[in-house]
mmCIF file of the N, C-alpha and C atoms, coordinates in Angstrom:
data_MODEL
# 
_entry.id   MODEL 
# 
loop_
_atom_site.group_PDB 
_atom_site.id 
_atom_site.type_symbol 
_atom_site.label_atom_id 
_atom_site.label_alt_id 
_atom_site.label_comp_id 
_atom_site.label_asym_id 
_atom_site.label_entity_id 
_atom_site.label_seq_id 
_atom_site.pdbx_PDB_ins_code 
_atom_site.Cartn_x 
_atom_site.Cartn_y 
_atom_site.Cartn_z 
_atom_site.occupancy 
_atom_site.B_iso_or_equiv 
_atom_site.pdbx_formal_charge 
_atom_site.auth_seq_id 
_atom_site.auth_comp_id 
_atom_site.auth_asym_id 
_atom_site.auth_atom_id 
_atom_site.pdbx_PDB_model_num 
ATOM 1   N N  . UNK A 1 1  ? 6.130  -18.155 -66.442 1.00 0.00 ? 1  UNK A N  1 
ATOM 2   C CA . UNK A 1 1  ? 6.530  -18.756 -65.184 1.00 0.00 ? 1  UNK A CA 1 
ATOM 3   C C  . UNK A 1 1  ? 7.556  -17.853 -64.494 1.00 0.00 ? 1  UNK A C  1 
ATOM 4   N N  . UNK A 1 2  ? 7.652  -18.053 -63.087 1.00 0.00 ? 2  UNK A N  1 
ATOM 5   C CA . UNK A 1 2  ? 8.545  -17.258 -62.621 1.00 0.00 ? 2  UNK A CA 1 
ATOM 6   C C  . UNK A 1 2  ? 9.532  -17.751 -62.467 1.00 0.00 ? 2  UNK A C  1 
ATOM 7   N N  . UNK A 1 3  ? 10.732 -17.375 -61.410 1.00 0.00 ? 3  UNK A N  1 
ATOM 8   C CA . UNK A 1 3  ? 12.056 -17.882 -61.391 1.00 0.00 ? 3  UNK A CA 1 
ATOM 9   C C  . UNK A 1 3  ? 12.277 -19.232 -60.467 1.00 0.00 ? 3  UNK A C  1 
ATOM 10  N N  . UNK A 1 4  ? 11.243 -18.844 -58.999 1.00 0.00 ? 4  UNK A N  1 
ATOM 11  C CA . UNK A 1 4  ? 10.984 -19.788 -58.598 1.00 0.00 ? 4  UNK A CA 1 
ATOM 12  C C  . UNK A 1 4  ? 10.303 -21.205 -59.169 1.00 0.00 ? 4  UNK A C  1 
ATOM 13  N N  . UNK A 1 5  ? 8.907  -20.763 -59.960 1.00 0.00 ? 5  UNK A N  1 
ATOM 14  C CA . UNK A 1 5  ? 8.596  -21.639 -60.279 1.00 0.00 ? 5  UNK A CA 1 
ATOM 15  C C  . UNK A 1 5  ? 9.653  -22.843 -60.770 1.00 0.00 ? 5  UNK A C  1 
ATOM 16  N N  . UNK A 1 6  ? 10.199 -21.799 -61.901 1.00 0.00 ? 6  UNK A N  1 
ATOM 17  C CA . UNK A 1 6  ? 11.368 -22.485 -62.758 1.00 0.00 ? 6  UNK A CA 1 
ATOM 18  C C  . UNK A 1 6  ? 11.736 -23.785 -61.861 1.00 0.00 ? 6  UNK A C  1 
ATOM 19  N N  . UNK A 1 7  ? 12.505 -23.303 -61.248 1.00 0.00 ? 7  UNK A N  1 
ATOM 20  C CA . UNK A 1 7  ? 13.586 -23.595 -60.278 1.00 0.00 ? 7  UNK A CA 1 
ATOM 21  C C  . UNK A 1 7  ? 12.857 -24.441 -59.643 1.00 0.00 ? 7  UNK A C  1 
ATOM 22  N N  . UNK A 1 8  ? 11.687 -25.040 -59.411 1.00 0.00 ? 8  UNK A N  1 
ATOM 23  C CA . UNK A 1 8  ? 11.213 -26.214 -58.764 1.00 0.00 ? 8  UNK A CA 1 
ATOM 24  C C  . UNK A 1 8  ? 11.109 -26.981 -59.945 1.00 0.00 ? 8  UNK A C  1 
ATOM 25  N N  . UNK A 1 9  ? 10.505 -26.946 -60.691 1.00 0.00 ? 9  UNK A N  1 
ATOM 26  C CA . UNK A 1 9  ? 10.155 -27.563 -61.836 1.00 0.00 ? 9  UNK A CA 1 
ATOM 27  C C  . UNK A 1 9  ? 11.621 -28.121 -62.444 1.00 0.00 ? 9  UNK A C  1 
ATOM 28  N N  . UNK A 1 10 ? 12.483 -27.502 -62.853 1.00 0.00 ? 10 UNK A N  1 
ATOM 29  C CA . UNK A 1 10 ? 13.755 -28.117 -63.234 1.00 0.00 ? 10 UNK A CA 1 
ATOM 30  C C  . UNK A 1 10 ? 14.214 -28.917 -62.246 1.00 0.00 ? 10 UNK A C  1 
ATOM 31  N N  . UNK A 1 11 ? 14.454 -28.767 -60.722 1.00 0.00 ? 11 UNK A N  1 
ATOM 32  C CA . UNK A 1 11 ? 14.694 -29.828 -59.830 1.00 0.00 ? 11 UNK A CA 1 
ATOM 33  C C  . UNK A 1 11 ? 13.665 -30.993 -59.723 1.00 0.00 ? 11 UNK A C  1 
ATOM 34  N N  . UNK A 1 12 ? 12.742 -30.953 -60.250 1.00 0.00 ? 12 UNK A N  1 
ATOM 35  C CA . UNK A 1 12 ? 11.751 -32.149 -59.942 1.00 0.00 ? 12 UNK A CA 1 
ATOM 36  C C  . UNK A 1 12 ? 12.156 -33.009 -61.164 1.00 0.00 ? 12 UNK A C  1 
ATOM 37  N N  . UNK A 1 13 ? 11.989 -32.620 -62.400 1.00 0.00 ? 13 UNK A N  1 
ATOM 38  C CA . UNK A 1 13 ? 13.137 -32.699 -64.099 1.00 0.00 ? 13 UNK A CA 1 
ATOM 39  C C  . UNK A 1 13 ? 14.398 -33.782 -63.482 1.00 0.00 ? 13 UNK A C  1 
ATOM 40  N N  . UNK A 1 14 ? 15.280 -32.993 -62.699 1.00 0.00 ? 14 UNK A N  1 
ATOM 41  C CA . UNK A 1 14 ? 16.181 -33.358 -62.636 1.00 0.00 ? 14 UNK A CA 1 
ATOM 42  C C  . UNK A 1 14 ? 16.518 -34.896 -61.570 1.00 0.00 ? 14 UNK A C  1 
ATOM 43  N N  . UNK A 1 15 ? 15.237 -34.672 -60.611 1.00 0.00 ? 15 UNK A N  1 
ATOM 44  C CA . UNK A 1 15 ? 15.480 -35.812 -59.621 1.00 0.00 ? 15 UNK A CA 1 
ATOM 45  C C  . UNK A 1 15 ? 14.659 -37.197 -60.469 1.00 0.00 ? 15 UNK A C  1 
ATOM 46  N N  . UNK A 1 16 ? 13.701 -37.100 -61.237 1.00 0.00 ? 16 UNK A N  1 
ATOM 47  C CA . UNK A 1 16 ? 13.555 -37.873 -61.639 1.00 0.00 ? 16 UNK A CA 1 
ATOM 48  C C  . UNK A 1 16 ? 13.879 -38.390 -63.202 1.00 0.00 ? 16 UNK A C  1 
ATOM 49  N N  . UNK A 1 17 ? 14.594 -37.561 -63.746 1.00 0.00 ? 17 UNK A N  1 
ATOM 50  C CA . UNK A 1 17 ? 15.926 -38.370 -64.110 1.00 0.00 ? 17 UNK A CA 1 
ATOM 51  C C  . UNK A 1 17 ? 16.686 -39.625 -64.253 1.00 0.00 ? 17 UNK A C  1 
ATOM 52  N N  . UNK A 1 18 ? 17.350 -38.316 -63.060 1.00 0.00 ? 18 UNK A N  1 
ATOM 53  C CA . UNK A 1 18 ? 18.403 -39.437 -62.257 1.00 0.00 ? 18 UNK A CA 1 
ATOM 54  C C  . UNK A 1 18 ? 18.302 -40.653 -61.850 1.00 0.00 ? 18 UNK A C  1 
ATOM 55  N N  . UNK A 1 19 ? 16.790 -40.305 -61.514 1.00 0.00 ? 19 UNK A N  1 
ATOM 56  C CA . UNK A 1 19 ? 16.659 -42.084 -60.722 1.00 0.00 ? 19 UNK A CA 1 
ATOM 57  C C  . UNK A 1 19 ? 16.255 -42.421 -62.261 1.00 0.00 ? 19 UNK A C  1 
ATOM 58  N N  . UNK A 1 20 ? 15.540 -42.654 -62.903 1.00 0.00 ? 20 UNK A N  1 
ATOM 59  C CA . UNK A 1 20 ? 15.092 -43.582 -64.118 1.00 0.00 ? 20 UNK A CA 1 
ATOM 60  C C  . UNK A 1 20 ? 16.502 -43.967 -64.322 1.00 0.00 ? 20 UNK A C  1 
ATOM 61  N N  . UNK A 1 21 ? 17.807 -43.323 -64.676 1.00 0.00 ? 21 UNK A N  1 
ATOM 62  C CA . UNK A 1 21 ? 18.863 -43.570 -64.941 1.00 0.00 ? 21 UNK A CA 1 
ATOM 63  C C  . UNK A 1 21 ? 20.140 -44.181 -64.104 1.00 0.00 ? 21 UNK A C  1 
ATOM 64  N N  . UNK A 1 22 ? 19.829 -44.253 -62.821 1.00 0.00 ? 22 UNK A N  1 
ATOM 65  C CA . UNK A 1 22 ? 20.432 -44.723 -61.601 1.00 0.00 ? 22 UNK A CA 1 
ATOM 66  C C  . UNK A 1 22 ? 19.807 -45.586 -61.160 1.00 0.00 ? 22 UNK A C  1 
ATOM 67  N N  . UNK A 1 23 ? 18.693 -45.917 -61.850 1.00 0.00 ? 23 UNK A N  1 
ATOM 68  C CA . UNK A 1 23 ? 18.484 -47.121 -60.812 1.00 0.00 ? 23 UNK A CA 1 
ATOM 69  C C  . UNK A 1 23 ? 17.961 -48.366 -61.652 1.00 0.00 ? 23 UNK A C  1 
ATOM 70  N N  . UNK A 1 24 ? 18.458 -49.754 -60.948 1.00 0.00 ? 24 UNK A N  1 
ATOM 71  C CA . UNK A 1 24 ? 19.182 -50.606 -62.000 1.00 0.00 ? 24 UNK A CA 1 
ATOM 72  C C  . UNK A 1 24 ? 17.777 -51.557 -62.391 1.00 0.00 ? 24 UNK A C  1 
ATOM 73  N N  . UNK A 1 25 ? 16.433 -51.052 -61.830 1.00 0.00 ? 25 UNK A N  1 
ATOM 74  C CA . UNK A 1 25 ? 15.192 -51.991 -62.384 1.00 0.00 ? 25 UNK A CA 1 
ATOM 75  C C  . UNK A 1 25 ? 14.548 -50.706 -63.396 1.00 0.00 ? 25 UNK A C  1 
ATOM 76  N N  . UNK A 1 26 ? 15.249 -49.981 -63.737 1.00 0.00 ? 26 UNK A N  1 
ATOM 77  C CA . UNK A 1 26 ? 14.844 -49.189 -64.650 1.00 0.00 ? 26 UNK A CA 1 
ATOM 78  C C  . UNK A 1 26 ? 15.031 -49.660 -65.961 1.00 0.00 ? 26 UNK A C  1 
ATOM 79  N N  . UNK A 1 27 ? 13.928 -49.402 -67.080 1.00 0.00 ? 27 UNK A N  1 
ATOM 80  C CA . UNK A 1 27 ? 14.349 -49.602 -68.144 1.00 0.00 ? 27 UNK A CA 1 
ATOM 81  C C  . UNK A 1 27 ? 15.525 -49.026 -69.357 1.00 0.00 ? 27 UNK A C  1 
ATOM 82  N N  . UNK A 1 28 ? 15.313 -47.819 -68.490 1.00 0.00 ? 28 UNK A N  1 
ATOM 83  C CA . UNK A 1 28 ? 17.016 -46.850 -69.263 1.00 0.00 ? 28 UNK A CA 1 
ATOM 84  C C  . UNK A 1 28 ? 17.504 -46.571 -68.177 1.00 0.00 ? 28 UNK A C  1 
ATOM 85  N N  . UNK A 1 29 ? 18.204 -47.932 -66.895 1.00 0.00 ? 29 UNK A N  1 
ATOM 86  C CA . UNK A 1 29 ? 19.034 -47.413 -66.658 1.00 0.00 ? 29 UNK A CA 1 
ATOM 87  C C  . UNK A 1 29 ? 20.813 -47.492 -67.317 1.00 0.00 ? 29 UNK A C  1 
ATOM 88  N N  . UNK A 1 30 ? 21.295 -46.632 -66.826 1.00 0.00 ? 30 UNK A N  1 
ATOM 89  C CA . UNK A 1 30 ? 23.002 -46.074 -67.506 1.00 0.00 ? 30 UNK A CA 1 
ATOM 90  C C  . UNK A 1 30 ? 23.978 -46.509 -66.098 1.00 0.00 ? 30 UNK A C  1 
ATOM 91  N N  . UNK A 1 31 ? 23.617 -46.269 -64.883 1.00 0.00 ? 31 UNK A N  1 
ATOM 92  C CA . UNK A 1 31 ? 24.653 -46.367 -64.239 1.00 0.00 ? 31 UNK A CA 1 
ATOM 93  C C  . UNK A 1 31 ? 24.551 -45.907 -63.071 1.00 0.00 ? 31 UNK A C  1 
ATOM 94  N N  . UNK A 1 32 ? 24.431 -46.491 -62.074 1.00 0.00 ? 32 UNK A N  1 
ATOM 95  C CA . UNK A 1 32 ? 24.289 -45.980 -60.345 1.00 0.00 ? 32 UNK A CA 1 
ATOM 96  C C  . UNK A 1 32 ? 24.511 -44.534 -60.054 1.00 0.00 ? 32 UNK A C  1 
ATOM 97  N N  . UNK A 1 33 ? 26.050 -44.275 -60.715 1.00 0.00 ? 33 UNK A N  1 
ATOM 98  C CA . UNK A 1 33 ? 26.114 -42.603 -60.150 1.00 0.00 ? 33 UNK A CA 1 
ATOM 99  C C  . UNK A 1 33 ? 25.572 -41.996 -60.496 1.00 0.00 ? 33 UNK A C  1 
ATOM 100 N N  . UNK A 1 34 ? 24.113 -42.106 -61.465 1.00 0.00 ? 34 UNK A N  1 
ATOM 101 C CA . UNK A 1 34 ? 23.568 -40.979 -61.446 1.00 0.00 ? 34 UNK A CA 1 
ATOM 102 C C  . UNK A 1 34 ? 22.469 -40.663 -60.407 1.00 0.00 ? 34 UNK A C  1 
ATOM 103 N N  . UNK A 1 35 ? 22.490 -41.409 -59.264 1.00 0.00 ? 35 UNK A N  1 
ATOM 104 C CA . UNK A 1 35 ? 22.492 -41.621 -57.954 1.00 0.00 ? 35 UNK A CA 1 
ATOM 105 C C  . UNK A 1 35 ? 22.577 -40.552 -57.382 1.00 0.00 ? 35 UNK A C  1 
ATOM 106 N N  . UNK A 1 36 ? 24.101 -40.076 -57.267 1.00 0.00 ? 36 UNK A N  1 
ATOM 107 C CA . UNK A 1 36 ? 25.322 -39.123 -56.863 1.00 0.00 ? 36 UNK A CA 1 
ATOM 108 C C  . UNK A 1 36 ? 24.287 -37.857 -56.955 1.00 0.00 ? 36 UNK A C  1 
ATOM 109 N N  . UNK A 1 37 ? 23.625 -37.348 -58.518 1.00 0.00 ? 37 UNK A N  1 
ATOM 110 C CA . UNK A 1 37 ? 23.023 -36.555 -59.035 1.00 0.00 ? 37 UNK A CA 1 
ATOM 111 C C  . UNK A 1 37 ? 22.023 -36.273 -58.265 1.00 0.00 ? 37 UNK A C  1 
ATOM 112 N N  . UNK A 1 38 ? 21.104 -37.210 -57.963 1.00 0.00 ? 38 UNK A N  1 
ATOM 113 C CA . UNK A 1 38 ? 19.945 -37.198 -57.349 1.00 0.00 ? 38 UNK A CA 1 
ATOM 114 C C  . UNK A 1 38 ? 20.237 -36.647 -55.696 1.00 0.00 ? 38 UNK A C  1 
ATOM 115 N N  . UNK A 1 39 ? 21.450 -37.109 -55.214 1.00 0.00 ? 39 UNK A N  1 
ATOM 116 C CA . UNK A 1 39 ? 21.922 -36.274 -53.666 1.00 0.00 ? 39 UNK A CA 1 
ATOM 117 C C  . UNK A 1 39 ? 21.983 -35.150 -54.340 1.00 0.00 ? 39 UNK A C  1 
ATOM 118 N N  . UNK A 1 40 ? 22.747 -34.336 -54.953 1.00 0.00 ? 40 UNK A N  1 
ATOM 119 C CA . UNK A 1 40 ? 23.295 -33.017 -55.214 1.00 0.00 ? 40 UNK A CA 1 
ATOM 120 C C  . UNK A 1 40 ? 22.408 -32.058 -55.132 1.00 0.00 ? 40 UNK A C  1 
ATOM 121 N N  . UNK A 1 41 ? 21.163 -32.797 -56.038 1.00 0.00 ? 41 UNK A N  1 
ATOM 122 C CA . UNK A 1 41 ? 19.801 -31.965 -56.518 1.00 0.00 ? 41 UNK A CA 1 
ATOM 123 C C  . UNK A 1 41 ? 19.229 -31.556 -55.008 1.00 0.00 ? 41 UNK A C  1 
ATOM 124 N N  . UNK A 1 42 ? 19.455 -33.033 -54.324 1.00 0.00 ? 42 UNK A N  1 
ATOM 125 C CA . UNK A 1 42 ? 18.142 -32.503 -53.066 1.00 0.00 ? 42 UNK A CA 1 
ATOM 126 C C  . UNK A 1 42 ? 19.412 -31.972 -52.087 1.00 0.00 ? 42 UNK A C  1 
ATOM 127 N N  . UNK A 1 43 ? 20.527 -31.978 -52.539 1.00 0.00 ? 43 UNK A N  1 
ATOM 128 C CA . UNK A 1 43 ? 21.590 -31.105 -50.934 1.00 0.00 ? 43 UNK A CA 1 
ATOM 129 C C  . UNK A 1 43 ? 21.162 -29.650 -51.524 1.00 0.00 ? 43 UNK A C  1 
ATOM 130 N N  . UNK A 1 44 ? 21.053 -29.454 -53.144 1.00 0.00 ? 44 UNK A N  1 
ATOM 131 C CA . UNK A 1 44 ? 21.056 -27.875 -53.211 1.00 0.00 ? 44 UNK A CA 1 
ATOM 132 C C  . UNK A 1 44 ? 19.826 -27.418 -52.817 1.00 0.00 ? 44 UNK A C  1 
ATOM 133 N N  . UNK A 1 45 ? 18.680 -28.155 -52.642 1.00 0.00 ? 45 UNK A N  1 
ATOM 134 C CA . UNK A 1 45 ? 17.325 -27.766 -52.474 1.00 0.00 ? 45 UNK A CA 1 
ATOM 135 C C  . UNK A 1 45 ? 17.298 -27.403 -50.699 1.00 0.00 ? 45 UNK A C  1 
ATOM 136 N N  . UNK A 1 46 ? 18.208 -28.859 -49.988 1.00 0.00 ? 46 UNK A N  1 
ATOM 137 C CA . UNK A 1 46 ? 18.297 -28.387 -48.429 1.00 0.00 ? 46 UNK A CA 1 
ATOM 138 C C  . UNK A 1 46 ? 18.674 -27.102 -48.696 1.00 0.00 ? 46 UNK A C  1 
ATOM 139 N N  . UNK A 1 47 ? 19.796 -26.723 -49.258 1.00 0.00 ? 47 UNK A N  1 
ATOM 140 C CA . UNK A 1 47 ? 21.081 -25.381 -48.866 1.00 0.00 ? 47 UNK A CA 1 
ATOM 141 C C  . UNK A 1 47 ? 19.693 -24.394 -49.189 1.00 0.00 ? 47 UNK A C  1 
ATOM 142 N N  . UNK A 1 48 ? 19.167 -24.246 -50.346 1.00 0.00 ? 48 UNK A N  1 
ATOM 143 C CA . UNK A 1 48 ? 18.403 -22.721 -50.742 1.00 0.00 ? 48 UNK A CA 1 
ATOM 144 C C  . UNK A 1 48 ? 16.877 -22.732 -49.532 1.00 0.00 ? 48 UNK A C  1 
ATOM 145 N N  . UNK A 1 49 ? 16.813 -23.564 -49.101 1.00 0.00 ? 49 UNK A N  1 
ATOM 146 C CA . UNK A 1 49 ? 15.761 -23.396 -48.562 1.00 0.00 ? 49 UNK A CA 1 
ATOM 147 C C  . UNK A 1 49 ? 16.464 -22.484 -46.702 1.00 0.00 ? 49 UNK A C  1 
ATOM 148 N N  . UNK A 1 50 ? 17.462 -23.590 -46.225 1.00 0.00 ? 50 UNK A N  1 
ATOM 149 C CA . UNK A 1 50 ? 18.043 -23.028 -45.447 1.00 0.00 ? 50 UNK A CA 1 
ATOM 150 C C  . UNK A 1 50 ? 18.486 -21.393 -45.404 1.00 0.00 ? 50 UNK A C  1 
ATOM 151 N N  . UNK A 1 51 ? 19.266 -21.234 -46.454 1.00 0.00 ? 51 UNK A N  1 
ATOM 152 C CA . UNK A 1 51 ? 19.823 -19.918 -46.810 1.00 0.00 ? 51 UNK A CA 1 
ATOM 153 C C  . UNK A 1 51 ? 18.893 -18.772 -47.570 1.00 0.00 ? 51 UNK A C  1 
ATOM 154 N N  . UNK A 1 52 ? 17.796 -18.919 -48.242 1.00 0.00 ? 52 UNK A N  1 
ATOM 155 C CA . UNK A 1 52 ? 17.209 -18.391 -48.923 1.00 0.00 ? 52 UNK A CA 1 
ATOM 156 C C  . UNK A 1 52 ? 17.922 -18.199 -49.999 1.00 0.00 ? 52 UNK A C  1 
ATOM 157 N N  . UNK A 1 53 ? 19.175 -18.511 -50.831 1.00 0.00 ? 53 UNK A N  1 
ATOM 158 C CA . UNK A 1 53 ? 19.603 -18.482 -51.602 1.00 0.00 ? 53 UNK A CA 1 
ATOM 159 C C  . UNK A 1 53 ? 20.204 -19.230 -52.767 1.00 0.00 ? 53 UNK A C  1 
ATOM 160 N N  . UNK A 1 54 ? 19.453 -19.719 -53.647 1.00 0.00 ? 54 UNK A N  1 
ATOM 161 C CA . UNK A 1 54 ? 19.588 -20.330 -55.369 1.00 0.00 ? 54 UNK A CA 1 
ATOM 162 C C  . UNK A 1 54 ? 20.328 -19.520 -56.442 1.00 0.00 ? 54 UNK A C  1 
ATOM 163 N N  . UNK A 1 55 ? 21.371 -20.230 -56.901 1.00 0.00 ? 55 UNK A N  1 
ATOM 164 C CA . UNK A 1 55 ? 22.599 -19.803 -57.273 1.00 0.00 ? 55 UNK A CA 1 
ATOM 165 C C  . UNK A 1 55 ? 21.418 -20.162 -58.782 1.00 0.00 ? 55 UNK A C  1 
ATOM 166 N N  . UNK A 1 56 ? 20.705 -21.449 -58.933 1.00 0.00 ? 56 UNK A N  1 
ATOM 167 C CA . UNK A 1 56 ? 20.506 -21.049 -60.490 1.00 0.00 ? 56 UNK A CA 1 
ATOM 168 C C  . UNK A 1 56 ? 18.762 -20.299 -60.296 1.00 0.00 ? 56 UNK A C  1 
ATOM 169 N N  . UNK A 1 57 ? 18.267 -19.801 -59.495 1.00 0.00 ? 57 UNK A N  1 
ATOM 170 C CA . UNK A 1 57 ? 17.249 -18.746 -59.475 1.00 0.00 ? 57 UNK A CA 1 
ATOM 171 C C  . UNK A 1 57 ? 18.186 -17.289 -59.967 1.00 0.00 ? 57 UNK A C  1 
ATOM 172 N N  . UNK A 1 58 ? 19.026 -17.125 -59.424 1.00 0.00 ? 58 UNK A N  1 
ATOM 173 C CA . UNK A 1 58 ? 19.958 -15.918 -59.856 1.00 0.00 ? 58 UNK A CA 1 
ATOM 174 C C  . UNK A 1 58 ? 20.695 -16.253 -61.423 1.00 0.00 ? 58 UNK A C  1 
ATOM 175 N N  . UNK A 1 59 ? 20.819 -17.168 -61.619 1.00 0.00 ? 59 UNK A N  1 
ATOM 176 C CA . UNK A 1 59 ? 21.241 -17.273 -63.303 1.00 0.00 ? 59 UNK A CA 1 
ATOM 177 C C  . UNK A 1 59 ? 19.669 -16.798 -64.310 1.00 0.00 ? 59 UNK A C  1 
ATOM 178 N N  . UNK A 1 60 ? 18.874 -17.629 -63.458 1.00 0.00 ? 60 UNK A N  1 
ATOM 179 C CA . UNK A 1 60 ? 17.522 -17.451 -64.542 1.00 0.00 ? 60 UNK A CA 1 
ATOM 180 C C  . UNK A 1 60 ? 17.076 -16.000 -64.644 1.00 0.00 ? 60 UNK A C  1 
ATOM 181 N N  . UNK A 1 61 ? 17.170 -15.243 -63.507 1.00 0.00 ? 61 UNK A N  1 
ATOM 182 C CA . UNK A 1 61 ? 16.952 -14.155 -63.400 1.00 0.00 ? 61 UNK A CA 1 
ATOM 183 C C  . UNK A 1 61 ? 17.451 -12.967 -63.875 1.00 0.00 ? 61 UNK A C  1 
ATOM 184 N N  . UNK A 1 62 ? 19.067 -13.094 -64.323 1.00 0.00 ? 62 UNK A N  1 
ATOM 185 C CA . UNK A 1 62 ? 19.744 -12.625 -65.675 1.00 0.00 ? 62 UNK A CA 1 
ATOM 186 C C  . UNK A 1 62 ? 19.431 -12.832 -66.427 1.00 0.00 ? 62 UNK A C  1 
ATOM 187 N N  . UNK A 1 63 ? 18.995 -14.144 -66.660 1.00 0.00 ? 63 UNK A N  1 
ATOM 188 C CA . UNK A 1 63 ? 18.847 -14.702 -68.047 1.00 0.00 ? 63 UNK A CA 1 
ATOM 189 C C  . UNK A 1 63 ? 16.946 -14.055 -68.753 1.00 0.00 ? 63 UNK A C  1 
ATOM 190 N N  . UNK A 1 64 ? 16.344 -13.234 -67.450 1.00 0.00 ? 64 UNK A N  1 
ATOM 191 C CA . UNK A 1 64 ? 15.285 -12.291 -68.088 1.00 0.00 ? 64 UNK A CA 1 
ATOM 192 C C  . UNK A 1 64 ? 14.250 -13.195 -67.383 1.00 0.00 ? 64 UNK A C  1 
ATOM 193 N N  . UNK A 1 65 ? 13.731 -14.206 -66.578 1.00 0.00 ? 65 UNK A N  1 
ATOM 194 C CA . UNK A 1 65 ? 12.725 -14.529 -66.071 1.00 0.00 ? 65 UNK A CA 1 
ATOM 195 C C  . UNK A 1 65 ? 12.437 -13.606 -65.095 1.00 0.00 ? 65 UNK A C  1 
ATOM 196 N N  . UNK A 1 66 ? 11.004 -13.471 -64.783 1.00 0.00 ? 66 UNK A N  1 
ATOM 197 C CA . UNK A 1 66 ? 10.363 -12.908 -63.961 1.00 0.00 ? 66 UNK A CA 1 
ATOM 198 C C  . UNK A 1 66 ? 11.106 -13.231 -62.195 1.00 0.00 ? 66 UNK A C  1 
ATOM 199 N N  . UNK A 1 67 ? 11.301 -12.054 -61.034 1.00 0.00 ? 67 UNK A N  1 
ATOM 200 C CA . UNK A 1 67 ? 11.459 -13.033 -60.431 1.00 0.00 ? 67 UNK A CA 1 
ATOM 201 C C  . UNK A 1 67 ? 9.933  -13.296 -59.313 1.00 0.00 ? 67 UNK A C  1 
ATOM 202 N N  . UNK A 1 68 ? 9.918  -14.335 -58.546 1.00 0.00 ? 68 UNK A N  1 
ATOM 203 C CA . UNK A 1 68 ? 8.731  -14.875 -58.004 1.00 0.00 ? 68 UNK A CA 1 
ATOM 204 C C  . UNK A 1 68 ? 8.298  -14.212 -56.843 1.00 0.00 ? 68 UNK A C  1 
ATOM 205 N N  . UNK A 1 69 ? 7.293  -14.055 -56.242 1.00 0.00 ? 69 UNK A N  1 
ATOM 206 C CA . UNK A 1 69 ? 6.595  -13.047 -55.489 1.00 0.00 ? 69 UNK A CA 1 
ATOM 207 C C  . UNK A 1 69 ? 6.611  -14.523 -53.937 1.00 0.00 ? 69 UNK A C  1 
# 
């Protein structure tokens, strides 16, 4: 996979999550703010799309993933 790929795939991971866990007709939910989580995920997705720039596409990409074409 590439870096991009990554990097969608872990935000999709991550938004649904949050909600299983934030939201209170869930069967594991823990607690509203992980709510909070679920903004963060999609403000960083506004920011990289705006900017062209992903702070964890550039971690993965040290970290030896391919980067995406």
């Amino acid at each position: 996979m590439t870096s991009w790929q990554l990097v969608r795939l872990l935000a999709g991971i991550f938004i649904l999550a949050s909600l299983a866990l934030g939201t209170p007709g869930s069967p594991v939910f823990v607690s509203q703010w992980f709510l909070a989580f679920t903004a963060f995920v999609g403000a960083n997705l506004l920011q990289s799309g705006l900017t062209k720039w992903c702070l964890l596409e550039g971690i993965l990409r040290k970290l030896g993933v391919q980067p995406g074409c």
